[in-house]
C-alpha positions, 0 to 999 in steps of 0.5 A, spaced: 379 534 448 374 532 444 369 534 447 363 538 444 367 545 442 364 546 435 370 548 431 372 553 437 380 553 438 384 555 445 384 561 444 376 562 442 374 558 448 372 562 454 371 569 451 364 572 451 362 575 445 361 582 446 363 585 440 358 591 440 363 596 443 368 595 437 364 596 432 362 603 435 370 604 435 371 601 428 366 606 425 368 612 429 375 610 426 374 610 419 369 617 420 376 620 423 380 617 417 375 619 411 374 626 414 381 627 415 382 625 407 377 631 406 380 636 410 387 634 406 383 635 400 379 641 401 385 645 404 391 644 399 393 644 392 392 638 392 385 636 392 384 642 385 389 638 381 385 631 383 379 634 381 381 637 375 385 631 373 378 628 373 374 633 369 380 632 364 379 625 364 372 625 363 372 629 358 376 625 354 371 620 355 365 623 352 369 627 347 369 634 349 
């Protein structure tokens, strides 16, 4: 019970701790997400109208 455990709780205790594997995943993830976000973007109305917004906006800022 109070043995040497360095903070872990039950549920830390007997797990290895090879997380190499999920990185990989996790990246792997938020790549699909992003490129599909891209993809939405860049093949709809929508992407333009956000770009011109910007452009808009930008140009309010300097003064153009």
């Amino acid at each position: 019970m109070f043995g040497n455990d360095r903070g872990q709780t039950s549920n830390d205790r007997g797990r290895t701790t090879n997380d190499r594997g999920q990185t990989s995943i996790e990246y792997l993830g938020i790549i699909a997400v992003v490129v599909a976000i891209v993809l939405v973007l860049s093949t709809t109305d929508f992407g333009s109208q956000i770009a011109t917004a910007i452009s808009n906006k930008i140009s309010q800022v300097v003064g153009i």
